[in-house]
PAVEX-973268 format. One record per residue: x, y, z of N, C-alpha, C in turn. Coordinates in steps of 0.001 Angstrom, whole numbers, padded with zeros to 6 digits, always signed. Example, Ala and Ser with C-alpha at 12.3 -4.5 7.8 and 13.67 -1.06 7.14 Angstrom:
<recs>
+013190-005690+007800+012300-004500+007800+013200-003300+007800+012850-002250+007080+013670-001060+007140+012900+000030+007870
</recs>
This chain:
<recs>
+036342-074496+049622+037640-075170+049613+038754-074167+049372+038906-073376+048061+039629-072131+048092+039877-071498+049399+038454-071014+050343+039251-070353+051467+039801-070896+052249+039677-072245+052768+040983-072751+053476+041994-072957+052801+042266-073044+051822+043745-072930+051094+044327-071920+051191+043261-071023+051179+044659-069552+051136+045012-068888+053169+044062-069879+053482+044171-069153+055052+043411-070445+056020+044190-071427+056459+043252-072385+057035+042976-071755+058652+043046-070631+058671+042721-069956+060000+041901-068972+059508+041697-068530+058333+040336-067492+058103+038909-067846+058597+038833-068850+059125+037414-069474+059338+037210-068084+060814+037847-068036+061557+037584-067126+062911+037201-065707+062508+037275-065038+061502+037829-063452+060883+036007-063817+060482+035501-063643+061162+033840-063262+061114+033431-061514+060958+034227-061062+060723+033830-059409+059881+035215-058977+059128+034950-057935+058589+035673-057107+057528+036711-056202+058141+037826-056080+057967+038825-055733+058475+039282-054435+057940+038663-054567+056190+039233-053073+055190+038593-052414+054207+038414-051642+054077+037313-050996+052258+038219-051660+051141+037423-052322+050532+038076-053015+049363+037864-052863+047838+036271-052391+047749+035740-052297+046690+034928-050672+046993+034497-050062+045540+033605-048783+045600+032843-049049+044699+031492-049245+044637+030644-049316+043325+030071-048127+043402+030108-047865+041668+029196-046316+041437+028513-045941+040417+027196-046522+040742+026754-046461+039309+025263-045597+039717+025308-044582+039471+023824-043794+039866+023738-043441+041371+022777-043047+041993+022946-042470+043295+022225-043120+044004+022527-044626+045034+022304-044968+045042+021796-044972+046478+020880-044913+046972+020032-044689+048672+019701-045795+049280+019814-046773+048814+019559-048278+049680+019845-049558+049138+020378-051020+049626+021123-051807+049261+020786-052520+050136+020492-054002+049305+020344-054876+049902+021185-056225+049120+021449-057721+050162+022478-058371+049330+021392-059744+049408+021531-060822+048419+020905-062350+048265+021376-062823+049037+020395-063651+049910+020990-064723+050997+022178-065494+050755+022386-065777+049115+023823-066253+048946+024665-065396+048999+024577-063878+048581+025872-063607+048702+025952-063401+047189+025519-063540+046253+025774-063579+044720+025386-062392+043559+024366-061877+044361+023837-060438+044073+023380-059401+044777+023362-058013+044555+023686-056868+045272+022278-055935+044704+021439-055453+045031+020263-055267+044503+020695-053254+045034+021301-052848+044149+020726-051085+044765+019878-049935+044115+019141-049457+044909+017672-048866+044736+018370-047320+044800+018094-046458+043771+018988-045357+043200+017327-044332+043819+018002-043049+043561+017400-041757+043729+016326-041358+042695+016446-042006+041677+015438-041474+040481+014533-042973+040261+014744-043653+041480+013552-045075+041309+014125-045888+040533+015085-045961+040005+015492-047803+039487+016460-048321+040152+016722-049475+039595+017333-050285+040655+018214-050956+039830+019058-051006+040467+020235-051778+039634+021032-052756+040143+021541-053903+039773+021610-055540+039973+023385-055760+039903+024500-055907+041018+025323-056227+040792+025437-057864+040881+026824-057985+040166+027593-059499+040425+028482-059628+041144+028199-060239+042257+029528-059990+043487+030554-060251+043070+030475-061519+042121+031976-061843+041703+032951-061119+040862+032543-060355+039882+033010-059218+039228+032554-057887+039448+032183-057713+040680+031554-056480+041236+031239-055551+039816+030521-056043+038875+030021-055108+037765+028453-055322+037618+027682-053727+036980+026073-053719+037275+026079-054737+036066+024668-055579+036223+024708-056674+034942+022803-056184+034334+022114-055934+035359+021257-055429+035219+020073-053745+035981+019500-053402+034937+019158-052071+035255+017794-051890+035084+017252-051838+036319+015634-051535+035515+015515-050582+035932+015124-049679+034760+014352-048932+034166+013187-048724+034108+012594-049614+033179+011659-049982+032177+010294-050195+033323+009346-049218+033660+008379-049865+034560+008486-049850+036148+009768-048655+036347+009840-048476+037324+009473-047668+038670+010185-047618+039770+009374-046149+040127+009916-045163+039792+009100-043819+039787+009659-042720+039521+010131-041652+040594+010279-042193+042076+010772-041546+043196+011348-042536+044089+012479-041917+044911+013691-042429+045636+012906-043966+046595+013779-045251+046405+013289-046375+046657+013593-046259+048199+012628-046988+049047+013028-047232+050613+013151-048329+050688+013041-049021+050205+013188-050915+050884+013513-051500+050105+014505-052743+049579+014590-053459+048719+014646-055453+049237+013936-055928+049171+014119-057316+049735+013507-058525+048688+015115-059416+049039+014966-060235+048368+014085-061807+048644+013824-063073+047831+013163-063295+048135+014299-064906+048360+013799-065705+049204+015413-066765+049754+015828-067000+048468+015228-067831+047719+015809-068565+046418+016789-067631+045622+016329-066081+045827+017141-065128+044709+016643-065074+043208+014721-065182+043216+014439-064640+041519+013803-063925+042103+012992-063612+043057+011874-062170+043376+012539-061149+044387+012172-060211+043515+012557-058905+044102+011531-058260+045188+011307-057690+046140+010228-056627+046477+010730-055464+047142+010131-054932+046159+010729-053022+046215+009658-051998+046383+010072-051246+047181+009163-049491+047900+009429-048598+047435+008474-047938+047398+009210-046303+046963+008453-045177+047620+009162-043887+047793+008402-042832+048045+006941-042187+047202+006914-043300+045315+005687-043010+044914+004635-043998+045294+004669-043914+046287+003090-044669+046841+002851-046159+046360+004242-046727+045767+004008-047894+044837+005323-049049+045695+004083-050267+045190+005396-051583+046125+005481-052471+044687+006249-052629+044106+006406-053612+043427+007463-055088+043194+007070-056199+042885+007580-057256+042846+007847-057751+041799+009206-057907+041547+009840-058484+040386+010535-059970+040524+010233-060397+039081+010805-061632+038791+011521-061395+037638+012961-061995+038171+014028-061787+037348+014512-062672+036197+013147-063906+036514+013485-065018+034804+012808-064010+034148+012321-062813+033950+011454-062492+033122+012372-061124+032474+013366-060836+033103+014044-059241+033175+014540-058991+031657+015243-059951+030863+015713-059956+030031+014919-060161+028410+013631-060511+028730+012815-061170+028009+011378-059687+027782+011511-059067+026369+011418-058211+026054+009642-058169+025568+009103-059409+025554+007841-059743+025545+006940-059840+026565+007776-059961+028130+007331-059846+029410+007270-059240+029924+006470-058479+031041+007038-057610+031809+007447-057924+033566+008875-057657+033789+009183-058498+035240+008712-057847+036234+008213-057093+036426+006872-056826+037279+005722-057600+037257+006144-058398+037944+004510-059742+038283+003234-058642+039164+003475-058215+040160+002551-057887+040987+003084-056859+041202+002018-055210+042049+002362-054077+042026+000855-053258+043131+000991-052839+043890+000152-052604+045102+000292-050956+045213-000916-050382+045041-000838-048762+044947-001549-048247+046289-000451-047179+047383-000974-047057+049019-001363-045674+048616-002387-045158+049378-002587-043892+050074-001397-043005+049799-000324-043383+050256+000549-042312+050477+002021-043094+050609+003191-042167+051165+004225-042726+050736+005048-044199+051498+005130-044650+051519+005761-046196+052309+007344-045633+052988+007441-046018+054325+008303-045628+055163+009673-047169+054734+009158-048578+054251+009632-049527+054194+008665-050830+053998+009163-051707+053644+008565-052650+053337+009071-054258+053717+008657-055465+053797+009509-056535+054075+008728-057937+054032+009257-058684+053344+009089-059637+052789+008759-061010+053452+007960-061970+053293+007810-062944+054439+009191-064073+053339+009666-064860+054927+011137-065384+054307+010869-066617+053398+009601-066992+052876+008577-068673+052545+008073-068292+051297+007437-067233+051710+006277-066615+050563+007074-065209+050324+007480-065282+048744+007801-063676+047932+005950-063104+047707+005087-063494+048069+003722-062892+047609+003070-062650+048799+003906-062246+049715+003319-061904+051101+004111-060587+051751+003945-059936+052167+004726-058713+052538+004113-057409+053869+004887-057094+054338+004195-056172+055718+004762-054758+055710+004179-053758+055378+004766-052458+055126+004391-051525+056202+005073-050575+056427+004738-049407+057199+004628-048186+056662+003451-047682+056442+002966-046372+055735+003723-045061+056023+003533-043839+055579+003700-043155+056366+002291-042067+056512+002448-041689+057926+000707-041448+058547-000199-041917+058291-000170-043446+058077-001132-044827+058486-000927-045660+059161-001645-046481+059493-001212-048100+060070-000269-048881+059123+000238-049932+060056+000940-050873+058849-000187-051634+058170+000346-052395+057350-000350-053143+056318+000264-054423+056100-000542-055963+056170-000254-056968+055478-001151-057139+054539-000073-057987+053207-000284-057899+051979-000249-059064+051451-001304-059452+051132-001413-060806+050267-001773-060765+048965-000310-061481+048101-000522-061118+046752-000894-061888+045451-001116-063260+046220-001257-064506+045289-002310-064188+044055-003423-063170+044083-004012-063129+043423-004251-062073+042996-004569-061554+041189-004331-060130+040843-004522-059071+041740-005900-059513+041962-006196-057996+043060-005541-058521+044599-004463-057792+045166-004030-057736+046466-005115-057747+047283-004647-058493+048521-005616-058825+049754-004454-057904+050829-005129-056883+051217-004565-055692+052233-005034-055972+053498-004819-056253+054783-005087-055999+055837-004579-055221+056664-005178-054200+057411-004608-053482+057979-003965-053976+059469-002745-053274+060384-002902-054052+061437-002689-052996+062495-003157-053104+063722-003324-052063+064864-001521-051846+065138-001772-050588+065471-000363-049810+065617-000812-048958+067231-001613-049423+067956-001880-049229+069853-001196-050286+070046-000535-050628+071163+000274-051299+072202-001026-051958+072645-000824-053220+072995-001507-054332+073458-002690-053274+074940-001203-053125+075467-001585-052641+077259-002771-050882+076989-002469-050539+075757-003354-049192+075965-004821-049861+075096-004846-050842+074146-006079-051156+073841-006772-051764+075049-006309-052468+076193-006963-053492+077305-007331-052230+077961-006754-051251+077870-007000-050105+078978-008310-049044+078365-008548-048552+077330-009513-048302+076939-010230-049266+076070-010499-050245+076394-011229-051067+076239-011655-051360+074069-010865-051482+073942-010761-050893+072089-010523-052456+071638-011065-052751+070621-011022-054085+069686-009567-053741+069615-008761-055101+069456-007446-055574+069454-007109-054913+067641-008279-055933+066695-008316-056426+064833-008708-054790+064614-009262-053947+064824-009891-053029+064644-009438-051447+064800-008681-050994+063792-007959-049696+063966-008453-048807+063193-009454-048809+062834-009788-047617+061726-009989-046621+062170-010780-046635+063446-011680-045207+064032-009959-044322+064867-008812-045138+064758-008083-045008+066169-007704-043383+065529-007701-042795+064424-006870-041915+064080-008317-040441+064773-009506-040490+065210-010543-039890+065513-010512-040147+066557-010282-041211+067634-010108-041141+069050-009128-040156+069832-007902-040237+068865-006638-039599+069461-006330-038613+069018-005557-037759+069713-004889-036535+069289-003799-036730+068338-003165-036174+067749-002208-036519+066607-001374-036637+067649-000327-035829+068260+000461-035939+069485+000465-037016+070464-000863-037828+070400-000543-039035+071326-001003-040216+070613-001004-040175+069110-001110-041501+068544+000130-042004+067808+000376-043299+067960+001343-044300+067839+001247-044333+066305+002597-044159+065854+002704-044383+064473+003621-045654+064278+003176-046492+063428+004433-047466+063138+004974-046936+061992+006110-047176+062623+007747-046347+061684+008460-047689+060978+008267-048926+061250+009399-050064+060758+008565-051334+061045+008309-052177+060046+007934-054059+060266+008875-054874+059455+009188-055881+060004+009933-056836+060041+009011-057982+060109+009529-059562+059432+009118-060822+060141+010186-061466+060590+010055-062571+061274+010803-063243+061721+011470-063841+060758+012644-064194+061153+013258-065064+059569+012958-066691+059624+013596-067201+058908+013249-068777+058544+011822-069425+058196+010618-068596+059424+009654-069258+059312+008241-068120+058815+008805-067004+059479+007833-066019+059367+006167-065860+060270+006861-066715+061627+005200-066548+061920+005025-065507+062467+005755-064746+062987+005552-063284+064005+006187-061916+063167+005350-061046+063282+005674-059345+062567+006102-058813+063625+007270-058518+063729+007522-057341+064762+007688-055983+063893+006682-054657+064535+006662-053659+064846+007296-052461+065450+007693-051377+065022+008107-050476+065787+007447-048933+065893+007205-048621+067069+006017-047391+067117+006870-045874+067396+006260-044862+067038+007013-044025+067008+006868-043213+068715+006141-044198+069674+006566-044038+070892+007462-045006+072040+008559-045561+071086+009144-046854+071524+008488-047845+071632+007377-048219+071254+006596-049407+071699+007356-050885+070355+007803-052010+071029+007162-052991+070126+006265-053837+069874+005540-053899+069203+004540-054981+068691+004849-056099+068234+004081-057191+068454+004559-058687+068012+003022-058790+067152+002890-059726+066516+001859-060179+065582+001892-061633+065456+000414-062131+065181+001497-063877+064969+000477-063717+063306+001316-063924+062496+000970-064038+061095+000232-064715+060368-000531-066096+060901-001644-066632+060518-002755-065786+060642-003144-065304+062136-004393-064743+062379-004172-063560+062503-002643-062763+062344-002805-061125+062288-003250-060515+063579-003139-061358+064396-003480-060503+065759-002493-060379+066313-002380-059102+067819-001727-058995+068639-001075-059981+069741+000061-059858+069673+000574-061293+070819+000661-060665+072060+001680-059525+071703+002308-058832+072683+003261-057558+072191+003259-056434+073008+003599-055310+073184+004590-054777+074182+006046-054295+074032+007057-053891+074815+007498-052892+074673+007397-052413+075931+008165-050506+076028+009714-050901+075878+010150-050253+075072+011598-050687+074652+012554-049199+074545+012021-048037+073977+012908-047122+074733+011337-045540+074552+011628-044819+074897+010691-043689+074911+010998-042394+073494+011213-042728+072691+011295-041863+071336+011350-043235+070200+010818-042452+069042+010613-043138+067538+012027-044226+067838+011423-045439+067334+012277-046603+066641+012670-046718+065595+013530-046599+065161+013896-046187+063480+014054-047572+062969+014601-048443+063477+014934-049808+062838+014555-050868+063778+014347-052024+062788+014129-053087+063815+014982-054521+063026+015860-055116+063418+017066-056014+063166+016758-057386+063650+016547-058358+062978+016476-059523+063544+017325-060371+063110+018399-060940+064070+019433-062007+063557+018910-063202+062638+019672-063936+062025+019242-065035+060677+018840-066061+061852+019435-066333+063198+018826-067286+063837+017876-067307+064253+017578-065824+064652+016464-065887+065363+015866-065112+066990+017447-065054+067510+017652-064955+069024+018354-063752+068969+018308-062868+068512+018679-061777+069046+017944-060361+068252+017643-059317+068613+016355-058190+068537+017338-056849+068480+017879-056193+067427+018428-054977+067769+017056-053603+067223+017346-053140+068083+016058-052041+067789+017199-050009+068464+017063-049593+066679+017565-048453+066705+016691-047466+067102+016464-046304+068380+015737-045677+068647+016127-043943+068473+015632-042885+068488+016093-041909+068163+016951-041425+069083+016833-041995+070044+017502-041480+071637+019327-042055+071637+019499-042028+070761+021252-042618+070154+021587-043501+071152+020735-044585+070964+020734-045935+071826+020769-046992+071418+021470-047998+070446+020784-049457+070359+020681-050458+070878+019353-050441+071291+019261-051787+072293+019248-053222+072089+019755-054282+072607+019701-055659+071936+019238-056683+072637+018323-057151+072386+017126-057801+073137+017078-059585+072879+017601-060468+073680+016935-061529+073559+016405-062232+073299+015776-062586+072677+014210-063012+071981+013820-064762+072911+013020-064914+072942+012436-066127+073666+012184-067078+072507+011961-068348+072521+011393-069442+071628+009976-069415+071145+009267-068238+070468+008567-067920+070616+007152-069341+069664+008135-069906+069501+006971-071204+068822+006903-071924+069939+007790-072387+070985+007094-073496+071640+006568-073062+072754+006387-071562+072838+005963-071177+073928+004537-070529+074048+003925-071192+073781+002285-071084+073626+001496-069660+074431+002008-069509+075117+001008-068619+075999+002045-067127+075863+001484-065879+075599+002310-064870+075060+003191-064194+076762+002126-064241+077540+002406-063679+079090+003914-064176+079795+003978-065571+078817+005340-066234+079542+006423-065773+078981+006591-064916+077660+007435-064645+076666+008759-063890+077395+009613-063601+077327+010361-062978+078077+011389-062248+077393+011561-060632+077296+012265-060014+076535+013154-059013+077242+014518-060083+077287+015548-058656+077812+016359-057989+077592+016743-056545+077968+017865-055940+077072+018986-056485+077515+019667-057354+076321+021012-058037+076857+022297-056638+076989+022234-055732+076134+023003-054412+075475+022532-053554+075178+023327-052193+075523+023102-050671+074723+024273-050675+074455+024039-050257+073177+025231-049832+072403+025145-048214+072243+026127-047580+072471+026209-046046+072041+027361-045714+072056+027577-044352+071697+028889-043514+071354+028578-042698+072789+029585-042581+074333+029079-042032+074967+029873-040395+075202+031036-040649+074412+031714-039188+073970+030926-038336+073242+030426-038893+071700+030294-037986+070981+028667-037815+070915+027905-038888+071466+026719-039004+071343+026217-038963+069963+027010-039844+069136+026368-040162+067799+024611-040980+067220+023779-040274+066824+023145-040661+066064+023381-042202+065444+022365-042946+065223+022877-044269+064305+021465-044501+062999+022309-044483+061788+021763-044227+060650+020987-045815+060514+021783-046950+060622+021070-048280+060288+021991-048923+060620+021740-050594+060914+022372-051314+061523+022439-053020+060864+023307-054116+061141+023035-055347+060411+023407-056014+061322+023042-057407+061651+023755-058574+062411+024387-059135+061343+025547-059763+061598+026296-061031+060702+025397-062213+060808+025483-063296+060748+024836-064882+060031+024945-065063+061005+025527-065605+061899+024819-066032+063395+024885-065159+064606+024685-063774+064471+024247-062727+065679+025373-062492+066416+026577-063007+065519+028100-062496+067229+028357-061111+066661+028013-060679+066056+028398-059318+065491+027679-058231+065248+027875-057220+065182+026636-055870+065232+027343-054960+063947+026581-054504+063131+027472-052858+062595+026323-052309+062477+027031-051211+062765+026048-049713+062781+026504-048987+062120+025519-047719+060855+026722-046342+060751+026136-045344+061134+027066-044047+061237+026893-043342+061800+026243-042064+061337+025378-041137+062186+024790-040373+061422+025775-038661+061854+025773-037817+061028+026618-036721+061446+027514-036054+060119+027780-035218+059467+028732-034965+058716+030162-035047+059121+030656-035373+060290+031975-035182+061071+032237-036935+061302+030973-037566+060913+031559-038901+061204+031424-039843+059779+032406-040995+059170+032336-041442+058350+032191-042439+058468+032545-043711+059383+032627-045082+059926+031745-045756+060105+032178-047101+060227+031305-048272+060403+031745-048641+062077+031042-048614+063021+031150-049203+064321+030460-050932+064193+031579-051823+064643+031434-053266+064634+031487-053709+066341+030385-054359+066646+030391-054803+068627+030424-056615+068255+030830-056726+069317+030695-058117+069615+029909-058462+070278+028378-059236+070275+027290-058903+070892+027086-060143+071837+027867-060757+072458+027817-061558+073599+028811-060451+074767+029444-059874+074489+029890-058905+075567+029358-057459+075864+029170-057286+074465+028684-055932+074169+030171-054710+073897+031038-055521+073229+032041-054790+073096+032165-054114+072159+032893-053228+071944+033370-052675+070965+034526-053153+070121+034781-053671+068675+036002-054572+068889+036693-053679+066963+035961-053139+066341+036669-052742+065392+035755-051548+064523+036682-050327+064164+035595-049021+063719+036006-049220+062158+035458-049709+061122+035852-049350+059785+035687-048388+059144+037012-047990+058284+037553-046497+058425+037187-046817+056351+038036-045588+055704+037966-045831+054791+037050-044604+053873+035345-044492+054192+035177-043176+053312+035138-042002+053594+035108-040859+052707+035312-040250+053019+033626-038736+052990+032828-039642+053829+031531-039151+053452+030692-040029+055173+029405-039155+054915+028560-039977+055814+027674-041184+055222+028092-042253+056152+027290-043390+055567+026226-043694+055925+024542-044126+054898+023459-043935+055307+023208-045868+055867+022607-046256+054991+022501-047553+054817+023484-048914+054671+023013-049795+055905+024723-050666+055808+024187-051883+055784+023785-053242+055040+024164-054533+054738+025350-055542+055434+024945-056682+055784+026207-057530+055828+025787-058824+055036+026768-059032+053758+026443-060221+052813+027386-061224+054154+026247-062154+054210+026921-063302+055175+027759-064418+054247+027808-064510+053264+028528-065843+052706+029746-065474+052423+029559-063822+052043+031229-063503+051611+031848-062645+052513+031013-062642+053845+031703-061777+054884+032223-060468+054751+031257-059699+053717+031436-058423+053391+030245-057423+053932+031153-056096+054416+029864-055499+054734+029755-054074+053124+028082-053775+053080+028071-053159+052080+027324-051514+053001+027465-050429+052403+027282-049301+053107+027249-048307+052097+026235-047474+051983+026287-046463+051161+026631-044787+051487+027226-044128+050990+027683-042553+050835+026518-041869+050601+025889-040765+051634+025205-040062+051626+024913-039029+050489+026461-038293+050415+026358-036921+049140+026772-038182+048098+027629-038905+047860+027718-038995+046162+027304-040753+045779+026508-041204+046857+025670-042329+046277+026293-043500+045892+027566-043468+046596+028347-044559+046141+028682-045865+046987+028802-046716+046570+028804-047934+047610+029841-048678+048061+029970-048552+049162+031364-049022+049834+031268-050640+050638+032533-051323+050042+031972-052770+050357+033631-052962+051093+033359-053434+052646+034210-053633+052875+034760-055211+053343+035413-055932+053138+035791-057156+053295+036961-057868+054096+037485-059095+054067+038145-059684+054594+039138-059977+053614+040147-059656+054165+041465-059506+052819+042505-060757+053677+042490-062163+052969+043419-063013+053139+044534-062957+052638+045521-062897+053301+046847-063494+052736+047634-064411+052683+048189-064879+051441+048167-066041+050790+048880-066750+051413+048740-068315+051588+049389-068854+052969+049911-070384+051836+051334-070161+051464+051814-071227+050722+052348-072479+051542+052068-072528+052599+052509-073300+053307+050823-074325+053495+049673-073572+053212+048662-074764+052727+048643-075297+051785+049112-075263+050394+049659-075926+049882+050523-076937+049853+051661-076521+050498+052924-077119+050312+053320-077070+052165+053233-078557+053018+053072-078227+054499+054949-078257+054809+055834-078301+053725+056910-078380+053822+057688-077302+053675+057025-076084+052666+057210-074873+052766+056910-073731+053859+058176-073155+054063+058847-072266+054982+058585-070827+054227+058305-070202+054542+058272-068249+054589+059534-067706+055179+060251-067222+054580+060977-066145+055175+061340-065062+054785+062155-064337+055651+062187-062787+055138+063149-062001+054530+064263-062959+054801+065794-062960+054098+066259-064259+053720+067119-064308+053311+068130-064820+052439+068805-065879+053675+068770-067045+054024+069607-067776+054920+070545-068947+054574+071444-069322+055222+072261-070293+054547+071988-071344+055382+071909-072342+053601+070836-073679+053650+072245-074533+054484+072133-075267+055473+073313-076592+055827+072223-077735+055918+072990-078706+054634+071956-080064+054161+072380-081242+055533+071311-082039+055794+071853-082767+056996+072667-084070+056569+072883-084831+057122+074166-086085+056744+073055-086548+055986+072229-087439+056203+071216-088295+055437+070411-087651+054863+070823-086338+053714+069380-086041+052938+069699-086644+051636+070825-087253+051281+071188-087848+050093+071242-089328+050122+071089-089576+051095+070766-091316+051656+070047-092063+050752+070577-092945+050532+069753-093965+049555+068677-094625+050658+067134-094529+050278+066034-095290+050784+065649-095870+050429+065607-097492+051457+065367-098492+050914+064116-098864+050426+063842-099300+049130+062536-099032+048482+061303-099824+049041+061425-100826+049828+060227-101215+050761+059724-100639+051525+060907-099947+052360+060706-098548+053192+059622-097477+052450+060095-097501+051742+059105-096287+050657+058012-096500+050564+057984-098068+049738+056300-098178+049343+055553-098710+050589+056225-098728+052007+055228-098777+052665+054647-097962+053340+055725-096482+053388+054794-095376+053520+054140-094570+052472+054560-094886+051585+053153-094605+050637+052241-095180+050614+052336-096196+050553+050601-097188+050929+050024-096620+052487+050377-095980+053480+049923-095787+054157+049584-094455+054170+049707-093242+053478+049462-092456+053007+047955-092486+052090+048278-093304+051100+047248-093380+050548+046221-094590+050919+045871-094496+052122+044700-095481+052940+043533-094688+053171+043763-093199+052748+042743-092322+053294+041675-091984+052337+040496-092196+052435+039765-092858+051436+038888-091083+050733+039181-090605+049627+038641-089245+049476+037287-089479+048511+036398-088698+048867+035398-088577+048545+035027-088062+047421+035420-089117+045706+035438-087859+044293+033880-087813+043797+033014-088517+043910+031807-088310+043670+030525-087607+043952+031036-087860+045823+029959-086293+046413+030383-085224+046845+029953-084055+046050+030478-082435+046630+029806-082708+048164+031391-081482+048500+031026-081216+050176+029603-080421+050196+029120-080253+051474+027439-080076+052379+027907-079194+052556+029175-078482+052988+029121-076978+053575+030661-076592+053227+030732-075050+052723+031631-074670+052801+032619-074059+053778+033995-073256+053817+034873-073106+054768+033787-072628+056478+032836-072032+055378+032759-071104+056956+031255-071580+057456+030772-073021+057155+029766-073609+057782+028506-073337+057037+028837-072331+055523+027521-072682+054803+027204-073764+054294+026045-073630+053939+025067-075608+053386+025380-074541+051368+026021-075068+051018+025855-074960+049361+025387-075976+048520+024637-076986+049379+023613-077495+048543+022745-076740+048099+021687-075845+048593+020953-075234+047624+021167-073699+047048+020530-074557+045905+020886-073865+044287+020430-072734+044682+021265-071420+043905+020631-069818+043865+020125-069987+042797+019090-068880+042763+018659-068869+041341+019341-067469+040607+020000-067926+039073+021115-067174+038552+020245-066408+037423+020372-065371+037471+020283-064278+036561+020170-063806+035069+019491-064265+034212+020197-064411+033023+020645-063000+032500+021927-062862+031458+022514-061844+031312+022219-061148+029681+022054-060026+029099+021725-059892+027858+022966-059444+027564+024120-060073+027327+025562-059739+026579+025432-058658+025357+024714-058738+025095+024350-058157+023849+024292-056280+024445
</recs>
């Protein structure tokens, strides 16, 4: 309600226009925001992680206590906003619950999964916080089932559909693959993702452009797409559903379509096309990481390079280019978009600091008051013949009674706010140790 008061035209301003805020608390290498919008989770250089409040952009919590002891790669939250799941370069994935953070008899580390070696990223199924799909580094990926003390690990094939049918190789079955192949021609997965809302499909990214699909009940292969010919660094899936950005090393991002992939039973019919490439074709910039906004009309990318500092924003039904956000004064690694508060978040390479840039309204007194005028000087008022007119008081009360015929609703809060969120459901809030 607030934001249409101060701007009943802010509803259109679907990205960030300016750097508004700098948070700096430790050095911080990756950032992620709560589906509401209410907390800011960043994963620092010496392995802890620290918990902002969007609303007073101040850290409220810091763990420490039980953490990792090397630079975090992944941080994801879990929908509701009490489970954490966090990666690190020490070989360790752990999952936190945050009713427990404050409470000095507990420890908020529920569950904790020890790999081979170091984790490239990690990611969360959007239903289940005790389910998770990681990508090693110089292994296969891994799904992770955590409901019960000891983790249930499955490994999952990282060959392309079309080269297992071709040498004739079990689909479920990747163990021997690292003894078949030459190091030089075996497929590494670099990045997994699930689908959002429902989580039935893992998409994959191989470090020979390949993507992989998975369907998540049975962990098998659906389907496999040549998508560009060098390592995939990222893989982006809009909150709806329908749109696929995949960052490749070849300073390309491609943006892919996605098909209905539940009602479409048979994988052969699936259909995946590049709607867009996005690139810098002057400078041939590198792209560090990328975010869709809340319903996929928007792209940001940042940039990789010491000569470049910006946020590049496209409009992804044209494939345009429509606004570069300016502002630090550093290269930015990792970039976020909190969808509820229409802020994008982005971190500083050398000094670890976090740049949040937003939508800056200005104050519109004329929603208030639809009789109030703005101006810019000083003008001379001429009152008209009848503004001192005596009105006849039937006259009156019958446009006030018709005024007030409009029947307002004081008992049920609104279903959605200015910009089409559902704020019926509850976040789960944080407790704070003031002390």
């Amino acid at each position: 309600m607030n934001l249409s008061l101060q701007d009943p035209f802010s509803v259109a301003k679907e990205y960030p226009e300016g750097l508004t805020h700098t948070l700096q608390y430790g050095h911080s290498v990756i950032l992620q925001f709560t589906d509401r919008g209410d907390y800011l989770a960043s994963g620092l250089a010496d392995g802890s992680i620290i918990i902002y409040d969007m609303i007073s952009s101040a850290p409220i919590v810091h763990l420490d206590t039980g953490c990792h002891v090397r630079p975090i790669t992944s941080l994801n939250w879990s929908s509701c906003g009490r489970y954490l799941l966090s990666s690190s370069q020490d070989w360790y994935v752990k999952l936190w619950d945050f009713s427990k953070v404050n409470n000095s008899e507990e420890d908020p580390v529920i569950r904790q999964v020890k790999f081979d070696g170091p984790i490239w990223g990690a990611s969360l199924h959007p239903d289940d916080p005790y389910v998770f799909v990681a990508s090693l580094f110089d292994d296969s990926p891994v799904h992770v089932d955590m409901h019960e003390e000891v983790a249930k690990v499955t490994r999952l094939t990282t060959t392309p559909l079309e080269n297992q049918d071709a040498l004739g190789e079990d689909v479920d079955m990747d163990d021997d693959e690292p003894k078949k192949t030459k190091r030089k021609d075996r497929h590494m997965t670099l990045v997994t993702t699930f689908t959002p809302n429902d989580g039935g499909y893992i998409f994959t990214g191989t470090s020979k452009g390949w993507v992989n699909i998975f369907e998540t009940k049975t962990l098998t292969i659906k389907r496999s797409i040549k998508i560009a010919n060098s390592n995939i660094k990222h893989l982006v899936i809009s909150s709806n559903g329908r749109k696929l950005a995949v960052n490749s090393s070849d300073r390309i991002i491609r943006q892919v379509n996605l098909p209905d992939l539940i009602n479409i039973s048979d994988a052969n019919d699936w259909e995946f096309e590049i709607d867009h490439k996005y690139q810098d074709v002057v400078n041939r910039l590198q792209w560090n990481s990328m975010s869709y906004n809340h319903n996929g009309e928007f792209l940001v990318a940042s940039t990789y390079g010491q000569s470049s500092h910006d946020l590049y924003v496209w409009e992804t039904s044209m494939g345009s280019l429509i606004k570069i956000l300016e502002g630090a004064n550093e290269e930015l690694i990792d970039v976020k978009w909190n969808y509820s508060r229409c802020t994008i978040g982005s971190i500083g390479l050398d000094s670890g600091a976090i740049y949040l840039w937003s939508v800056v309204f200005p104050q519109k007194w004329s929603a208030l008051a639809p009789d109030f005028v703005e101006i810019e000087e000083n003008i001379e008022y001429i009152e008209g013949e009848d503004e001192f007119d005596i009105i006849d008081d039937n006259e009156l009360t019958k446009k006030r009674l018709e005024e007030e015929d409009f029947n307002v609703d004081v008992v049920n809060g609104d279903l959605v706010d200015a910009r089409g969120f559902d704020i019926r459901r509850k976040g789960f809030i944080i407790p704070i140790a003031y002390e």
